[in-house]
N, C-alpha and C positions, 0 to 999 in steps of 0.2 A: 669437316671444317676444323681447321686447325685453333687450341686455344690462342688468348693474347700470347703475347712476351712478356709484359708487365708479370712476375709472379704476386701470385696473394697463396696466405696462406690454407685457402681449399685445393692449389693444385695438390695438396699432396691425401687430399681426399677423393679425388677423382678416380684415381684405380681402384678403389674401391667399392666405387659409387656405381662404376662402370659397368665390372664383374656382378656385383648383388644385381641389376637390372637386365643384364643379359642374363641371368640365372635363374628369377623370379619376375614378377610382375609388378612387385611392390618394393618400397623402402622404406624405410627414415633414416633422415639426414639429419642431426646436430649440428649445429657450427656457430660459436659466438660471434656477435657485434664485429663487423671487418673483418669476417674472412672472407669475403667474396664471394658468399652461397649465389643470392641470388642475381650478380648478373656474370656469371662463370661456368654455373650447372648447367642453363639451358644453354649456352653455346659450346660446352664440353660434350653435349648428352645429341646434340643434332643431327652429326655423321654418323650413330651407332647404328650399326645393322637393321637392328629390330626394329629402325624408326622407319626405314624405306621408304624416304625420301617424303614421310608425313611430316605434319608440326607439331609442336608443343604450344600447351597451353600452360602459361604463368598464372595463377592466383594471387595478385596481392589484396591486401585491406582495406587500402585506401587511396585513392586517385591521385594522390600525392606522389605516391610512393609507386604507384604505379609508371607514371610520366617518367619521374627519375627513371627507375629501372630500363625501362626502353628508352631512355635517350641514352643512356649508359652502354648501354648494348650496342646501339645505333652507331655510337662514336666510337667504340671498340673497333668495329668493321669497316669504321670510317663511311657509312652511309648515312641517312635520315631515318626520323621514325618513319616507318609506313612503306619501306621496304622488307629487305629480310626479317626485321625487325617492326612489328606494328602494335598499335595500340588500341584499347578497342574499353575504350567508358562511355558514361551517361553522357557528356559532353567531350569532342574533339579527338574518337576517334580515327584513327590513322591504321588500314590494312591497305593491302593489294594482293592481285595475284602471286606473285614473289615471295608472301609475308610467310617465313616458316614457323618464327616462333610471334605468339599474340598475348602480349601481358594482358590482361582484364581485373576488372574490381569484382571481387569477389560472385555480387547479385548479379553481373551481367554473367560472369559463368551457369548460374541457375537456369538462366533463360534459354542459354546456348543448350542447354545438356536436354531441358525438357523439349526445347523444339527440336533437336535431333540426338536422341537418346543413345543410338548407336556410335557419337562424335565422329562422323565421316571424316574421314580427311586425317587425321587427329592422332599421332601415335602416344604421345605421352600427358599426360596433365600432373603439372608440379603444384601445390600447395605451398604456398611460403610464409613464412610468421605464421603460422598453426596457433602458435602458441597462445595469440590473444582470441584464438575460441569465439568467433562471431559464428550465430546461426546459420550467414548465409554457407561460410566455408563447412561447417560441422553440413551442413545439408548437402553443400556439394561433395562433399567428402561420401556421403550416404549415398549419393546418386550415383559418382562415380564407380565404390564399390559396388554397389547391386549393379550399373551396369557392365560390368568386368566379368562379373560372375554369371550373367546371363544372354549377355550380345555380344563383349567384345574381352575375349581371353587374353590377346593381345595387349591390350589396354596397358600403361605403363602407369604407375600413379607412386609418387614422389613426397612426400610428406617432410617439407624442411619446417627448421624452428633455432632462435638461438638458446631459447630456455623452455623446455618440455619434457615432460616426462613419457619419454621415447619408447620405453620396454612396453609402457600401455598401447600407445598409439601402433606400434607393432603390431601386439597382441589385436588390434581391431582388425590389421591388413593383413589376418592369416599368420601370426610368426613369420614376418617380413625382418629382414637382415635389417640392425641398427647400425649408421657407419657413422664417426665420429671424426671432427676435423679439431683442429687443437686453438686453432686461429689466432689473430694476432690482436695485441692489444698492450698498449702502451700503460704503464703503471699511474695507476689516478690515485690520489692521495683523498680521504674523506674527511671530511671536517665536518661536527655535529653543533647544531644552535638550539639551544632549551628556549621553541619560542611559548610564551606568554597564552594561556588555550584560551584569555578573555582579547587580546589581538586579533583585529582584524587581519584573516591573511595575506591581502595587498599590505598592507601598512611593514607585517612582515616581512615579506619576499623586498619591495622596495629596499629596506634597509640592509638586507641579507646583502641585494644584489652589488648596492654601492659599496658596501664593507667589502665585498670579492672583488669588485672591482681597481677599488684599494689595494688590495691586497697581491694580486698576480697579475701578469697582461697577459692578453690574450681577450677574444669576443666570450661573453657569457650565452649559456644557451637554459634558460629559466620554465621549470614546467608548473603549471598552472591549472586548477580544475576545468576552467571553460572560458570564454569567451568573453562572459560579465567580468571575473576576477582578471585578467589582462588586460580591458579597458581599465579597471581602475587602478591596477599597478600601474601601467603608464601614464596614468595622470598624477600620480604621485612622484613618477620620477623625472615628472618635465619640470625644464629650469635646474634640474640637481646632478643631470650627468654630465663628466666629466666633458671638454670640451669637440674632442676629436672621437665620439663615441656619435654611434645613430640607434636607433630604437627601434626594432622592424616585430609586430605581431605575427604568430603564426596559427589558424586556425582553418577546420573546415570547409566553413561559409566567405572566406576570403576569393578573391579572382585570382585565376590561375597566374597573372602578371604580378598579385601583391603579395603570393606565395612564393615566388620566383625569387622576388627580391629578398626577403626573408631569406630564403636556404641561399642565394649568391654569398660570395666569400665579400667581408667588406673590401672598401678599396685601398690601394695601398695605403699606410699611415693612418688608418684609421681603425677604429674597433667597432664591433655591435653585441648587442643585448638582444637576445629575441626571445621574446615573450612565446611560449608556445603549449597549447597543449599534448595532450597525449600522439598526436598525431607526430608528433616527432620523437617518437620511441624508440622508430625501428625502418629498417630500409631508406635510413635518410644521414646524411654526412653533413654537416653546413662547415665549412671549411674556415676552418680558422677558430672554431669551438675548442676551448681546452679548458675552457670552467662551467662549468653545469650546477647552478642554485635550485634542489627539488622542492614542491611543498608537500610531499610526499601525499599528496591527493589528488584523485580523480574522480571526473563526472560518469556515472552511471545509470542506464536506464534501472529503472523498475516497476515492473508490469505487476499489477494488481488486479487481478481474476473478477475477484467481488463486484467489481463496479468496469471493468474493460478498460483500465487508465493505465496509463505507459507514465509514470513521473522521472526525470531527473531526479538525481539524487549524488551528494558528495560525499565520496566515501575515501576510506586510507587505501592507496594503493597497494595491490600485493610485492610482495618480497620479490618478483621474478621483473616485475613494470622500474622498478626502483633500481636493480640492478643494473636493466637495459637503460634507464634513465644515467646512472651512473658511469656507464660503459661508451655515451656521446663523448663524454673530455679525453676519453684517450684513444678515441677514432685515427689521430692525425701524428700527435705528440702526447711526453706524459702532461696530466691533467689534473685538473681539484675539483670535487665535487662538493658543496656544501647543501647539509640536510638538515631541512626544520623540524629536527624531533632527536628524543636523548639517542647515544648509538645503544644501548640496550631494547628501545624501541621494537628493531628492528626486527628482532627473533620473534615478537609475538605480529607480526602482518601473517598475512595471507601467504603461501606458497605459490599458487598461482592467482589469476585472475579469475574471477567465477564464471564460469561459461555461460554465454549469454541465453542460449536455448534455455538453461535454469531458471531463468527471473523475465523472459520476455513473452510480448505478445505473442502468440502461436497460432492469429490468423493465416500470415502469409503463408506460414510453411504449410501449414495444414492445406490450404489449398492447395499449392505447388503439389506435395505430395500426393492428393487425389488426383492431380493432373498427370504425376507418374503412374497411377492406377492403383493406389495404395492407399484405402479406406485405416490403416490403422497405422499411424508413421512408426508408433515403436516396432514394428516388423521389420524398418530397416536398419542398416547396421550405423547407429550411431556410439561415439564412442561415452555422450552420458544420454542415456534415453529421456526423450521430451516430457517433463512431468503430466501425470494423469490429469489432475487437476485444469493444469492451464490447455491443454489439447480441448477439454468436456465444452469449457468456457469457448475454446474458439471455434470447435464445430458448432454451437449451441447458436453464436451469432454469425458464422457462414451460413448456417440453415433458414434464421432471419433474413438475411440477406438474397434468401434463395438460393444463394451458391453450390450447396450440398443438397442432395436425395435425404430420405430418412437413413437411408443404406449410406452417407457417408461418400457417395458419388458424387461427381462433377455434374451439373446439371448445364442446362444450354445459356442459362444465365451466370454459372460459374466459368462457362468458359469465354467467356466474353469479358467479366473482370481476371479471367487472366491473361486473355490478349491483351491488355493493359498493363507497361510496366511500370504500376502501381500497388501501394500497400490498398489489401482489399476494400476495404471501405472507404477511401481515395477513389478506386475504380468504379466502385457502387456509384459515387456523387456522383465521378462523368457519365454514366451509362445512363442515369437517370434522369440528368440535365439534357444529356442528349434528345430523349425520348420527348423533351420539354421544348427543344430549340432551342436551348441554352449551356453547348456542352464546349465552346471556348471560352467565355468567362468559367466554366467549373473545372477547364484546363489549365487556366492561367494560375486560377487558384492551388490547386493541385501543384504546380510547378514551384509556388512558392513556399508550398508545405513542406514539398521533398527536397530541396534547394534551401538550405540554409544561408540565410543571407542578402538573400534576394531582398529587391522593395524597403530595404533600412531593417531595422529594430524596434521600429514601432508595435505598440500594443494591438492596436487596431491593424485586422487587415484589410480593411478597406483602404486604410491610408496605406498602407504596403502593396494592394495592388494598382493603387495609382500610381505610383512610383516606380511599380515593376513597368507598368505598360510604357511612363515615358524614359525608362533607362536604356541610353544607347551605348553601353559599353556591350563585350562581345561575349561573356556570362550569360545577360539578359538577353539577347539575342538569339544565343543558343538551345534556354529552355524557351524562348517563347515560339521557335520552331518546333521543338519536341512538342511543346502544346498543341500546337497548331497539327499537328499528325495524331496526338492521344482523341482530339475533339473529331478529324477526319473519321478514323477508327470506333470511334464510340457512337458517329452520327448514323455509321453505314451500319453497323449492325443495331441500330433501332429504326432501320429501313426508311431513313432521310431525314430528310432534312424537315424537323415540325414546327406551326407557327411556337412563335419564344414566346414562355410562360411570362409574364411581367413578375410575378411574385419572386422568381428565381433569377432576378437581375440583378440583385447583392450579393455580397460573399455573404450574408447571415444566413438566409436560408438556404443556400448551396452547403455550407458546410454542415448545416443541419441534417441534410440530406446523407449526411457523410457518419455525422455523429448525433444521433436523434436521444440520445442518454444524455450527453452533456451540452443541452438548448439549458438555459440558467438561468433563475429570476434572482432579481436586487433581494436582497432583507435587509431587516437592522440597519447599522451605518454602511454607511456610503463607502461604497466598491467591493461589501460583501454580499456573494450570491452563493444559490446555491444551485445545486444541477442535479437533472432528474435521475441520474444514478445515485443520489444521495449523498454526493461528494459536497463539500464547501469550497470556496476560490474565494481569495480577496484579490483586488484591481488597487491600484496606486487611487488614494479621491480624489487625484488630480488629472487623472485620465479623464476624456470627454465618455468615454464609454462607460464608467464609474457612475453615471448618471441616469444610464439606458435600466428600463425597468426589465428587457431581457436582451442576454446576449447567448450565443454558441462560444464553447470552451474549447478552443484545438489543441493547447497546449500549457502544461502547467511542472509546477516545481515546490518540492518542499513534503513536510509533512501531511499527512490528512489534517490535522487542527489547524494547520497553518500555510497552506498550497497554498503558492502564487501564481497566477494567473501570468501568464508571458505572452499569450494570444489569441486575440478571440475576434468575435464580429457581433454588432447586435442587430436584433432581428426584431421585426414587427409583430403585436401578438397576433395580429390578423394572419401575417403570414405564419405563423404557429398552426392556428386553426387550418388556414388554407392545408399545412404540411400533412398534418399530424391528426385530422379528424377521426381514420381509422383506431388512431392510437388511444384521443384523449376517452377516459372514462369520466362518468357523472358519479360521484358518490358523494354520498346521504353518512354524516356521520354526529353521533354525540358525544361529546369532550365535557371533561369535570372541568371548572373555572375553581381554581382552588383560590382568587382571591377573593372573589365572589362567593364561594364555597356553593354554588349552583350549577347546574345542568346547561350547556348551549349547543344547540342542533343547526348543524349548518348543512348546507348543500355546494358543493365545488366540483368543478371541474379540475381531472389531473392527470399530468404527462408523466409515470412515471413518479417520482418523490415529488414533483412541483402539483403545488394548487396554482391556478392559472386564473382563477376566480372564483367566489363564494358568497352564497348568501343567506342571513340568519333566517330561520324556520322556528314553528311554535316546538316546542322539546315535546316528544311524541311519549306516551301514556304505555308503555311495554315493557314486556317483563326486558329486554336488552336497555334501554335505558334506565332502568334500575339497577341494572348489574354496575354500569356504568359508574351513576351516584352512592354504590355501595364502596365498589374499589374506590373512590374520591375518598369518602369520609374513612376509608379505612386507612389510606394516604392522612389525612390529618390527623388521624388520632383517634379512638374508639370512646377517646375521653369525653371527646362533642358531643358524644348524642345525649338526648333528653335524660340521662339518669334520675331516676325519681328514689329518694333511700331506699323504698320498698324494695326497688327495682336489684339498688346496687344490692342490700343484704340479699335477696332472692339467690343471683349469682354466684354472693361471699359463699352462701351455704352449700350450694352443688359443689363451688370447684374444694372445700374442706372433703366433702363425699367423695371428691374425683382422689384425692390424696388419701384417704384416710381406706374407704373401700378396697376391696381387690381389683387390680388394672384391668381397668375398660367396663367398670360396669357403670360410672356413673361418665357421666361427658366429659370434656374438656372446655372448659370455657374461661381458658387464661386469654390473657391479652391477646400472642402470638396464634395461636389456635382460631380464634376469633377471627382475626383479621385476614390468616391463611383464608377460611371458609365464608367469607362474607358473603360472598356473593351468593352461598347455597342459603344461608337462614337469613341476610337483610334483607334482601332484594323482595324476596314472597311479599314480606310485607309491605314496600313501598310502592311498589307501583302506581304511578300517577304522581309519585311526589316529584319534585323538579328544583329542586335545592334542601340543606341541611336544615336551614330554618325547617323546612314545612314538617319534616318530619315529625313525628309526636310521642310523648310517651306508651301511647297506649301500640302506637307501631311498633315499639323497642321492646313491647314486652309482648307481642303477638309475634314477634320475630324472635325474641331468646325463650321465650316456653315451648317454641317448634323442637325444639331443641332439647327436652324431658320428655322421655317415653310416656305412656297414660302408665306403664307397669311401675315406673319409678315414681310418678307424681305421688301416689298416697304412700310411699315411705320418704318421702321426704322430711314429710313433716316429723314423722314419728325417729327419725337418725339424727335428720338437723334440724327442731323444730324453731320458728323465729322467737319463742320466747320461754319460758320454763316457770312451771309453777313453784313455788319454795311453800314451805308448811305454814308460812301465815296468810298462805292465798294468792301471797301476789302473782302478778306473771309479767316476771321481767326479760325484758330483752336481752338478745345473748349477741355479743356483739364479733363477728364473724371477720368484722375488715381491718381490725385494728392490727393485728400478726396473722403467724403461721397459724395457731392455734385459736380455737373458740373461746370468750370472755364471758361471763356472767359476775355483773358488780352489782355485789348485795349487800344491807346492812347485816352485821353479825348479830343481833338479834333475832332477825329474822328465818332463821338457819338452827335458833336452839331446839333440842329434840331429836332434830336428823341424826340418823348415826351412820350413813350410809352417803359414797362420795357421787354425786350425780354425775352421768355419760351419757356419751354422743355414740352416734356411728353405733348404734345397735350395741354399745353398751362396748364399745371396742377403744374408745376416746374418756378419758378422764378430763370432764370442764373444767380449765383456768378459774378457781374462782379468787375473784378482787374483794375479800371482805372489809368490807368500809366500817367508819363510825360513825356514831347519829348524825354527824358534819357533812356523809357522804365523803370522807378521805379515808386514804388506803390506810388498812390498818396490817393487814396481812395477804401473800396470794399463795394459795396452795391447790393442791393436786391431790390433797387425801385430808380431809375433814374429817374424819374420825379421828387419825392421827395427829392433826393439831386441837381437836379439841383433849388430847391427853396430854401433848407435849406442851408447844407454846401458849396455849390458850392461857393460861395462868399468869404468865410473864406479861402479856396482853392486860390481862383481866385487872393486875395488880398497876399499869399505867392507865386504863380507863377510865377507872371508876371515879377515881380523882377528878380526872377531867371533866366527866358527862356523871356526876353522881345521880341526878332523875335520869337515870337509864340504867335497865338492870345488868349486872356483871356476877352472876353468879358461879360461885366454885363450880358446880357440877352442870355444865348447859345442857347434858342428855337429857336431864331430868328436869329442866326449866321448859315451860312452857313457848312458843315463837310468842313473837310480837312485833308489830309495828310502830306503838308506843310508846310513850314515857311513862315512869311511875308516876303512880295520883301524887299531888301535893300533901306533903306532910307525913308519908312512907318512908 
């Protein structure tokens, strides 16, 4: 088959293209934004020998982009799609016998490969926009290698991209020729806006959009993270665009007619604005685009292992999305791009886009793969292998699901959710609900999960499946036939048709059946719950569902501290129990009330992180709820318990021995020490206690003398005794808590005689002594009392005596007697 006439410039890529494919079995193809890769290669590559009169198979990303491409083709040959040219998606499409080449969306290639592995019929399969690294392509890309290398030599596999890094993807198809097209592209000019990081991004992009629009003619083509952020641009820019301008959204979950209008060229004399996301990157032209306003951001999944949650999340787009973004204005003519961030920005994004197998669920694939016969998927040739973590996570809940052997095998219930083409726990619901007589409401549902769009925007999807069942446009129509086949399919292999559960007449517990971790009770204020993966969700309080004490989480957004809830169902606690009796557990537990500063014993039932109900119990007499009460009071403070001085100096004096001693012979019984071990010395003693009140001193001191060997108890006293004889008898206390160091404050008469300085610690510690005056005020502190009675004693002696003349102050105190007294009157 001969190419167009029209040239683009990939004809001058095609000798090239031609030669590496009749010489190997693989390639990569480069070629930027409008050279005509991909609707030129498959009509260039159809007549070559080595296809003998098979088809090709197109990979694109998105059904968008799909459509175009084969109508592109279609009208190249001047036929319809669904002749030589056909189409083959989730909804509308178009083959026939005739049909040689069959664009498909990506996941409908998976299906195609694993129901016939060998691709009968099939001489080439092309991959197109690679670049944006979806699972399902990196899977099919995996399939087709290992099947090339095993059934079909033959096999022709094509790897296009217009920004990739080729030399890799090469190296994955065996050192496969890289052939490079130069393609065409009309000179865009960049214009950079320092927007505002406190600015809402509508608020920005609005203002961007009108300023460009000011600025140059020509239709604007506006990229936007999702779906929410383009409603609300366009609500800002109504009433403000110019008058001969129209406003056409372009996203996903649109109908194929209000996608249409969107990419149509406007009409004469007229301009448009299309709001669009990422979905208009790549394989798509909207004519008459020559200004392009980026918010250099996009929506990305992110799949979280820990808890099995898929979240959105808005991230900077990579360098390679921004370019192709930039590369739309000069499709047709030159063009302007204007970009919301400084141009030095730019250097620090991404190079590419992260490949989605990196950060996604890895149920489906995992499955898919055992369905290739492939227990460990990193054994095939991916070009990033599936992280370990996230595979553990999704065998872990395909083996829940019963889907997998303990070997990682396809079980007779795994193959049954994958004759569903469904994400697996989608398939579980229907096969479940089937087994119930309830597997077209679990299909409808299902249809509205995977169908973006469907049934409104509503939070609730009950209110979204009422809506879906009475929508008569030809969207609705077409999944509620797909439903109606998933529920056929699902009813026959749980061998008929059985009476319909009543419990599974809602979407709450259908989806439950789907997602039995995130069923979610209310707490706190209203519209926050929490879900039995331990996740949080808040609901708008003005949602009727914002009120339900449980609902199922399908879908959510934002951070963990702050997920938003986007859709859910709620469910009855009866039908919980009904779901989930095998699941719920009865546990018995004891919690510290730290305002209480008391013990409370409760009994609950739980799903998972959720209490589902509970009720107080007498606090039970055991050594685990002592432990309990100890870690509390150790949480409060060690300072609460009943200290009695005795107690505290007791303590002072071990931890001086713990310092003063050699390490480790006496205990540790500081603060942190303490509180580290509480539970091995408080607890013994409390048992039976049930709050901090009841504790008692004599507890506090049967629980810290546990804690002095018998071997150390009788040198205690004699290293750090609690009190010290001085030579006029007394025996004063020696005060341990006041510093680092041990005090003894004495009067200095009391002291005459000594000539020798009293110690601690086996005679290794020199006593602080405070010598006071008759007053009991300091008069001096030293650490060597022989030495002050040579030195300052005199200096002393000479301001004393004056002051307290009945009290003796004698030059020489060795040789003075002690006393407690004053001189007799009249001495």
């Amino acid at each position: 088959m001969s190419p167009p006439a029209a040239p683009l410039p990939i004809e001058a890529a095609l000798p090239g293209l031609r030669k590496a494919l009749s010489a190997g079995s693989s390639a990569v193809l480069v070629a930027p934004p409008g050279a005509g890769k991909t609707t030129r290669v498959p009509l260039a590559l159809l007549d070559e020998p080595w296809m003998d009169g098979r088809k090709i198979v197109l990979l694109e990303p998105r059904r968008l982009a799909a459509r175009g491409a084969a109508e592109r083709m279609a009208a190249t040959l001047g036929e319809r799609v669904g002749e030589t040219v056909g189409l083959r998606v989730r909804l509308g499409s178009k083959v026939s016998a005739r049909t040689r080449i069959e664009v498909v969306t990506e996941g409908v290639f998976t299906r195609m490969i694993l129901d016939d592995p060998e691709l009968t019929g099939t001489g080439a399969v092309l991959f197109d926009e690679f670049h944006e690294r979806s699972m399902d392509a990196d899977l099919g890309l995996a399939f087709a290698l290992d099947a090339q290398g095993a059934l079909r030599e033959d096999l022709r596999i094509l790897v296009m991209s217009a920004t990739l890094d080729g030399a890799r993807v090469a190296g994955l198809l065996g050192s496969a020729p890289v052939v490079e097209s130069e393609g065409r592209a009309y000179p865009v000019e960049t214009r950079h806006l320092d927007r505002d990081p406190n600015e809402r991004i509508e608020d920005a992009m609005a203002a961007a959009i009108l300023r460009a629009l000011r600025a140059d003619p020509g239709s604007v083509l506006a990229f936007l993270p999702g779906q929410a952020e383009i409603r609300r641009t366009a609500e800002r820019l109504e009433g403000r665009l110019p008058a001969e301008t129209d406003l056409a959204p372009l996203y996903g979950a649109l109908t194929q007619g209000e996608q249409d209008r969107a990419v149509a060229p406007a009409p004469a004399g007229r301009r448009k604005v299309v709001l669009a996301t990422a979905i208009a990157e790549t394989s798509l032209t909207i004519q008459g685009v020559r200004i392009v306003v980026d918010s250099g951001l996009a929506r990305v999944p992110l799949y979280e292992p820990g808890n099995g949650m898929t979240r959105l999340v808005t991230a900077r787009a990579s360098r390679a999305s921004v370019d192709q973004r930039r590369g739309r204005a000069g499709r047709t003519e030159p063009g302007v791009c204007w970009r919301l961030w400084p141009e030095a920005a730019t250097a620090a994004l991404e190079p590419f886009a992260r490949p989605e197998i990196l950060s996604a669920d890895l149920a489906g694939l995992t499955l898919d793969c055992a369905a290739w016969g492939v227990t460990d998927p990193t054994a095939l040739p991916f070009l990033d292998p599936p992280p370990a973590s996230a595979l553990a996570e999704a065998r872990a809940m395909l083996a829940d699901l019963g889907a997998l052997d303990g070997d990682g095998r396809l079980t007779a219930t795994g193959r049954t959710l994958r004759s569903l083409p469904l994400p697996p726990r989608l398939a579980r619901m229907v096969a479940r609900a089937a087994e119930r007589g309830q597997a077209r409401i679990a299909a409808d549902l299902a249809a509205l999960l995977v169908e973006r769009g469907l049934g409104g925007e509503a939070v609730d999807l009950a209110e979204r499946l009422d809506r879906f069942a009475r929508d008569r446009g030809g969207r609705a129509a077409d999944m509620r036939r797909l439903a109606e086949g998933w529920a056929r399919q699902a009813t026959k292999a749980a061998g008929g048709t059985a009476e319909p559960d009543p419990v599974l007449a809602a979407p709450g517990p259908l989806l439950a059946l789907a997602y039995p971790d995130r069923v979610a009770r209310a707490r706190g204020r209203e519209g926050a719950f929490l879900m039995a993966n331990g996740r949080a969700g808040l609901l708008d309080p003005a949602s009727p569902l914002a009120r339900e004490p449980f609902i199922v989480v399908a879908d959510l957004t934002g951070a963990a501290a702050s997920a938003r809830i986007l859709s859910a169902a709620a469910i009855a606690p009866e039908a919980v129990d009904a779901l989930f009796a095998g699941r719920i557990a009865t546990v018995r537990s004891v919690t510290f009330d730290k305002e209480a500063r008391a013990l409370r014993a409760r009994e609950g039932r739980k799903l998972g992180a959720l209490t589902l109900d509970e009720r107080t119990l007498p606090v039970p007499a055991d050594e685990e709820a002592a432990r309990v009460l100890a870690r509390g009071i150790a949480g409060l403070g060690l300072d609460r318990l009943p200290w009695t001085p005795a107690l505290a100096q007791w303590r002072a004096r071990i931890r001086f021995l713990h310092g003063a001693a050699p390490e480790g012979e006496w205990p540790d019984l500081s603060d942190a020490a303490l509180a580290e071990s509480v539970e091995e010395w408080l607890a013994p003693a409390i048992v039976g206690r049930a709050s901090l009140a009841a504790v008692t001193a004599d507890d506090l001191a049967q629980a810290l003398q546990s804690l002095l060997p018998w071997t150390l108890r009788s040198r205690l006293e004699a290293e750090a005794p609690s009190h010290v004889e001085v030579p006029t008898g007394s025996r004063i206390p020696v005060d341990y808590e006041s510093g680092p160091e041990p005090v003894l404050a004495v009067r200095v008469q009391e002291l005459f005689g000594l000539d020798r300085h009293p110690a601690l610690g086996g005679g290794r510690v020199p006593l602080v002594l405070h010598l006071l005056s008759p007053a009991h005020r300091p008069i001096q502190i030293t650490r060597d009392l022989p030495g002050f009675w040579r030195g300052s004693w005199a200096a002393v002696r000479s301001e004393m005596r004056g002051r307290y003349p009945r009290h003796p102050w004698p030059e020489d105190p060795l040789a003075e007697a002690p006393t407690r007294r004053a001189k007799p009157r009249g001495t």
